[in-house]
Every structure is written in structure tokens, then in C-alpha cells.
N, C-alpha and C positions, 0 to 999 in steps of 0.2 A: 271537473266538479270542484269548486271552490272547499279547503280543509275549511272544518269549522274546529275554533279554538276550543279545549277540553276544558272541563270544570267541572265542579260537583257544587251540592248543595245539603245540607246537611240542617234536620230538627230533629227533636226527641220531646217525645212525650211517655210521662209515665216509666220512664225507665228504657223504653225502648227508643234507639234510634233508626232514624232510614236516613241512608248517603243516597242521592239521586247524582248519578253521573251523565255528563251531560257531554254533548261535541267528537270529535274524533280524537282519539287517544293513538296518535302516530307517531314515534320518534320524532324528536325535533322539538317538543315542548314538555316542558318537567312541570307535576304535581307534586309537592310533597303530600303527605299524608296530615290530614287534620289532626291540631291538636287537640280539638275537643276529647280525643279517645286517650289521651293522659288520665294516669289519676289525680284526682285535687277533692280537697273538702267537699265543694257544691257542687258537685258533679255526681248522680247515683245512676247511672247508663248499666244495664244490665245485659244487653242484648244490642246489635245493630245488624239491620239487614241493606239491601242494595233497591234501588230503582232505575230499570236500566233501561226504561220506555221511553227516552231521548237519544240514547246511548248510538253512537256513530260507528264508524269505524275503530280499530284498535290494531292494537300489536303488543309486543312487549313489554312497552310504555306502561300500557294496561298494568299489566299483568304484575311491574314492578311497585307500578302505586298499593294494588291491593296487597304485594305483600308487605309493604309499611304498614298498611291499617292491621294486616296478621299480627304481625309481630307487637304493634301497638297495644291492641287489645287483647294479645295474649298478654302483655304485663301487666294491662289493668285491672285484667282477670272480666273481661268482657267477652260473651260469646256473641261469636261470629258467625250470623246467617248467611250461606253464598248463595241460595238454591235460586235467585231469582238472574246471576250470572250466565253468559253462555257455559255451556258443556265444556268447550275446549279451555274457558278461561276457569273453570273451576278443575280441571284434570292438573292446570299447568300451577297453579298454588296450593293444590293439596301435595304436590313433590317437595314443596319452598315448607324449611322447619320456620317451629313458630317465633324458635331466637336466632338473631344475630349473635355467628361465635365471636369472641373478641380474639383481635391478634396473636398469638401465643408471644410469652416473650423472648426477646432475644440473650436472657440472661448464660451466664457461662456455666457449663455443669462441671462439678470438680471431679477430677481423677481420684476414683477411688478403684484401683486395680482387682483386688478382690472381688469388691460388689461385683463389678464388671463381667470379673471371669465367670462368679458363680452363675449370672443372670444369661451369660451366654451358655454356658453348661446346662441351664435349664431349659433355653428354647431349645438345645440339641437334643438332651434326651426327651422331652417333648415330640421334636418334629421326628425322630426313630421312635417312639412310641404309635404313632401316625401313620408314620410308609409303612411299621410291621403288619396294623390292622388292617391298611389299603393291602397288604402282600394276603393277609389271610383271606378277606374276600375276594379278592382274584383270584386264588387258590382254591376258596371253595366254590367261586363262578365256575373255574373250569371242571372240577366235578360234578358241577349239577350240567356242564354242560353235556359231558361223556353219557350221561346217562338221560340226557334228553328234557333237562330241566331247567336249561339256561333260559334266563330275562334278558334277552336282549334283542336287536331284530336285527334279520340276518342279511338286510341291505346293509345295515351297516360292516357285519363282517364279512363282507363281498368287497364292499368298497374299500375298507382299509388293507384289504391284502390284494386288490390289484392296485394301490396307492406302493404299497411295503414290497412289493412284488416284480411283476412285470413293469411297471413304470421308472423303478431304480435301477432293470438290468444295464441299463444304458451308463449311468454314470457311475457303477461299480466296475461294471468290465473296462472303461476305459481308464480307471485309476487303476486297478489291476494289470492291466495289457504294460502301462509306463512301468510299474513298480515292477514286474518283471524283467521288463528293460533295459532298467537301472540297475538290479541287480545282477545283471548279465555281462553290461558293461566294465560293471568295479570289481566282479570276480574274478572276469577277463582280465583285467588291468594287474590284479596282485595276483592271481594264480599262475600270469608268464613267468613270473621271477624264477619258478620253481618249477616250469615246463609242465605244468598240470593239466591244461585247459580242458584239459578233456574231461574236467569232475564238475566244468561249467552246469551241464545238467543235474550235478546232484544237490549242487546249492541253489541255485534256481526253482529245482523240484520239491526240495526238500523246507526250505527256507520258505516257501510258500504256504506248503499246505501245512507244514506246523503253527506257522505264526504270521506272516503277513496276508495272506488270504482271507483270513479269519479277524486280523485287526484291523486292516484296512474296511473290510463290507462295516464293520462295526462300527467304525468314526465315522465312514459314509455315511450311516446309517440315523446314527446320532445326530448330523448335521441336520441331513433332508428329512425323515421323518421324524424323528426326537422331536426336534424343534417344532415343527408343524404340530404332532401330537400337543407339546405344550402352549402352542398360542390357540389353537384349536377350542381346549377347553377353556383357558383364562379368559377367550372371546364370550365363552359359554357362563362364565361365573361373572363378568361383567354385564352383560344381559340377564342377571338373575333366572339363566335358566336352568343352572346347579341347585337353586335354591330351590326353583319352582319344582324338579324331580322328587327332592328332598321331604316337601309337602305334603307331596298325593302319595307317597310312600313307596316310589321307585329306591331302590339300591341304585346308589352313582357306580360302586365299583362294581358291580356288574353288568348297568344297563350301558355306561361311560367306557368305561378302563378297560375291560373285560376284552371286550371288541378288539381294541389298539393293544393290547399285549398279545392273544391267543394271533391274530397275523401278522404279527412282526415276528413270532415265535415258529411260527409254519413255514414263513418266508426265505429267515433269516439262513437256515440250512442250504438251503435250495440256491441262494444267493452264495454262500462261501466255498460248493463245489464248481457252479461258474467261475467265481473268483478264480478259484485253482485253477480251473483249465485255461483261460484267457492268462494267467500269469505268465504257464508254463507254454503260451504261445508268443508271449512278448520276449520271454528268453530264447523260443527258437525263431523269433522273426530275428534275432540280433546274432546270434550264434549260425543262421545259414546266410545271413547276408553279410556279417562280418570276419566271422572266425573259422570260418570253411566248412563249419558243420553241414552236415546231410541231416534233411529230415527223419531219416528213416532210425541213424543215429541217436540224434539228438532223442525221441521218444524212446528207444530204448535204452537208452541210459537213465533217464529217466523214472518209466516204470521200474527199470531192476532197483533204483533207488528207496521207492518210499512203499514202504509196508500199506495195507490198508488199515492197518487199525491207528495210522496219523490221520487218514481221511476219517473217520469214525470219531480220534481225538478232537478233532478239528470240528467238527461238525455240532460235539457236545458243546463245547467252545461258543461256540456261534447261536447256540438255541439259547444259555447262560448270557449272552452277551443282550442277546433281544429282549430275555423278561429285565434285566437293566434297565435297560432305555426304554421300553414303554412303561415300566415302573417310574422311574425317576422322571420321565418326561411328563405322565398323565399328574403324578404326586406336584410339579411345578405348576399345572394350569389349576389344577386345584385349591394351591395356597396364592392364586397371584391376587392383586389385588383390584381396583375398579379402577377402569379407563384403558386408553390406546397405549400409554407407556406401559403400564402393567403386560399387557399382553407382550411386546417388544422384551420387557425386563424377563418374563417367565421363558418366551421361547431360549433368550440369550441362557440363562441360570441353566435350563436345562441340556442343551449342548456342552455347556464348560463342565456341569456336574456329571454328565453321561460320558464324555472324553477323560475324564480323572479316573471314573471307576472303571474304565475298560482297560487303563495301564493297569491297575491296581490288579483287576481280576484276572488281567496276562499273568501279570509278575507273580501270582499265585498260582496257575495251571504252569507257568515255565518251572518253578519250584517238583511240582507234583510230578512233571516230567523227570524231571531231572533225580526225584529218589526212584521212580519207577523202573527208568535205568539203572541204577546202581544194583 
């Protein structure tokens, strides 16, 4: 079918105008928008509507011309009648504002250190003003949940703790299995000096379930679900469907957050005694295939080494480490911002911020350890 060339036609009477569009409006031929719809002295246009009973094919084309006449007769202060437009082509220019932003400039901003510091010091205690509130609702989500009063649905908290769960055991026990390995290896290697090897199991055992067990599931954890947690909702707040919960008068942090912290928190326990045992099987898969040990050995040297109340330490550790990361992670998809890099920037922020507070919060339980000895 032969394109028919686009045009329009345009009278006014009485203050009112009708643009009669006319032909197929298909990429490939530019309309600018009339300037009848300027303002000028002899001009008194109050109103302009559409006649679109010629009107062909279209595309974006379209779509671009009307929003020149938008933006036109918003400055003229002329109302714009669309109703006589298709449905789709009036859905896709009520999105288009009614000005063109102008460029911003590329002017230089001066160094003012001060200002600087203060205006950073304010978005911080700002955004801790924020995660506090997001922590008290979660906190009080899971009280109303104890008591059978949680807003949320519980497909969702089925599926984030076989996401936080069963589907991580794979790639926690296999960084655990090496890191036990590794530590087996370089203990072996300085403990011959001293003819020791045979305390091989108590640093392996020992060195696991105080602190690498429990730090290791943690940055694991951070990675694979942190992240996902935070591009998850940022996908959620680019879709305006944070906003739309917000609306009808759902609580986000408990119908949202709520979910992704209570099983990461359920999980995360469950995950850092596997940890231990797969560690403490990577230092005896190297210790009976390397250093002569017997199995039967190697595990008992083992248990005589580590009290249960390290596995108990261990495990508070590891619950502490989860409301982290689903805090910090769910608080990043929240603040991220619109579009595909947002979501990308939010997952990234929250990995790197979830990986800082988990040294942070070791170097604090290693502290607590260490008066508790004394």
C-alpha cells in the first residue's frame, strides 16, 4: 500500500481551533508543529482540538508532532483538547511534560569545602535517619508477625528463603570446602617448622567456626542474595510499584523488606553450621590425603577442640550478619533511582556496603571475643 504523505490543516474560529491531521505519520517525514499555536497580538485561540477522520497510519512520528503542539500551547496558555486522538496516542503524550527542560549548564561549581562537608553530613544523617525507621518497621513487622499479625503474603516468604536457603547451599559449601583447604594447607606449611601438625585440626576447626564460616556465608551471601535483594526492589521502584503500594496504603517495610530479612535471618544460621562442617571436611580431605592423618583422628581432634558455645557464638554472628544485608540491601533498592543503570548501581552500592559492614561488625564480635576471654 502506497505511504500517503502526512499533513495537517488547521482553522479557528471564534477562539477555538481544530488541526485536521491528515496521511500516514511514519518515521521518515518530519512535521514541525504549527506556528499558529505561538503567542502574538492577533491571535486570541483559547482552545484547539484534533480531527483525525483522515488520519492514516502512525508511529512515533505522531506522537512527536503532538507533543510540539503540547508544549506550544502550554506556553501560549492554550488548552489542548486530545479526546478525539487514538487511546494509545493519547496514553503516550499524557507521559511527555508540557516543557522542554533546557540543557543545564556546564558552568564550573567552586570548591567550597565546608559547604561541601556539611551538605554531605546532612544526606548522611538523613539517610541513618531512614534505615533507622526502615529497621523499626521491620522490627515491628516481625512482631506483629510472631503474633500472627504480619501484612505480607507468605508465597513471598517461602520463596525468598528457598532463594536465601536451599539454592545458596551449593555455592557456600563450595567456598567453605576450599577455605578449609587453604587453611589446612598453610598451617601445614608453618606448623612443620615446629613439628606441630598435628594441631592441624585445631586451626582448621577452630578458625572456622569462630570466624571464617560465619564470614565467608556472610559475603556469600551479600553477593548472591544482597544484591539480587537490591536490584529486585530498585526494578520495583522504577516500575512505580513502591509508589503504587504506598498509595492504597500498604506498609513497603513490611509488605516488601519484611519478607527478604525475616529468611535471610532464618537461613543464614542454618547456612553457617553447613559452613562449619564442609570447612572442617575440606581440612580433612587435605590432612588424610596429604599429611597422613586418619579420619577417625582428624575429627577427634577436632571436636576436643572447639566448645559449643563457638558454634552458638557463631551462629548469633551469622543471624547479626543477615538482618545487615537484607537491611542494607532492601534500604539500596529503595533509594535507587529510575531506569536499568539504577537497578545495576543499587545492586552494585549494596554488595560493597553489605561487604564493609560485615568486616566492620567481625572486628566488633572479634573485640567482644576477645574481653570475654580475658
Amino acid at each position: 500500500m502506497d505511504q500517503v504523505m502526512p499533513s495537517w490543516d488547521f482553522h479557528q474560529q471564534h477562539g477555538a481551533g481544530v488541526m485536521a491531521l491528515l496521511g500516514d505519520w511514519v518515521t521518515g517525514s518530519v512535521r514541525r508543529a504549527p506556528e499558529i499555536l505561538t503567542p502574538g497580538p492577533d491571535r486570541a485561540l483559547h482552545t484547539v482540538s484534533f480531527d483525525t477522520g483522515r488520519l492514516g497510519r502512525w508511529d512515533m512520528m505522531l506522537v512527536a508532532f503532538l507533543w510540539d503542539i503540547k508544549t506550544t500551547a502550554a506556553a501560549a496558555g492554550v488548552l489542548l483538547d486530545d479526546s478525539a486522538l487514538p487511546l494509545s496516542a493519547r496514553q503516550l503524550l499524557k507521559l511527555l511534560p508540557t516543557e522542554r527542560h533546557a540543557q543545564q549548564s556546564t558552568t564550573r561549581t567552586r570548591f567550597l569545602p565546608f559547604s561541601q562537608a556539611l551538605a554531605r553530613m546532612s544526606t548522611l544523617l538523613e539517610e541513618i535517619g531512614a534505615s533507622t525507621v526502615l529497621v523499626g518497621a521491620t522490627a515491628l513487622g516481625t512482631v506483629k508477625l510472631f503474633i500472627a499479625r504480619g501484612r505480607f503474603r507468605g508465597v513471598d516468604l517461602l520463596t525468598d528463603m528457598l532463594n536465601a536457603g536451599p539454592r545458596a547451599i551449593a555455592v557456600v559449601g563450595t567456598v567453605n570446602f576450599l577455605v578449609g583447604a587453604i587453611l589446612a594447607y598453610i598451617g601445614a606449611a608453618e606448623l612443620a617448622q615446629f613439628a606441630a601438625q598435628t594441631y592441624i585440626a585445631n586451626l582448621v576447626g577452630v578458625a572456622s567456626v569462630r570466624e571464617i564460616a560465619s564470614v565467608m556465608t556472610a559475603i556469600v551471601m551479600a553477593g548472591r542474595t544482597g544484591g539480587a535483594y537490591a536490584a529486585r526492589i530498585a526494578s520495583m521502584q522504577s516500575n512505580e510499584e513502591i509508589a503504587a503500594l504506598r498509595v492504597v496504603g500498604i506498609p513497603v517495610g513490611e509488605f516488601v523488606v519484611l519478607p527478604s530479612v525475616v529468611s535471610l535471618c532464618l537461613a543464614m544460621p542454618i547456612l553457617y553450621l553447613i559452613g562449619c562442617f564442609i570447612a572442617i571436611l575440606g581440612g580433612l580431605a587435605v590432612a588424610t590425603l596429604s599429611l597422613g592423618f586418619t579420619a577417625m583422628q582428624y575429627l577427634r581432634e577436632t571436636l576436643d577442640a572447639i566448645p559449643l558455645a563457638d558454634f552458638a557464638f557463631g551462629a548469633v554472628k551469622s543471624v547479626v550478619f543477615a538482618a545487615l544485608i537484607g537491611t542494607v540491601s532492601c534500604r539500596m533498592g529503595l533509594t535507587a533511582g529510575r531506569g536499568a543503570r539504577a537497578v545495576g548501581d543499587a545492586a552494585t552500592g549494596a554488595v560493597v556496603a553489605n561487604i564493609l559492614g560485615i568486616i566492620v561488625l567481625d572486628a566488633a564480635f572479634a573485640m567482644m571475643m576477645d574481653a570475654r576471654g580475658q
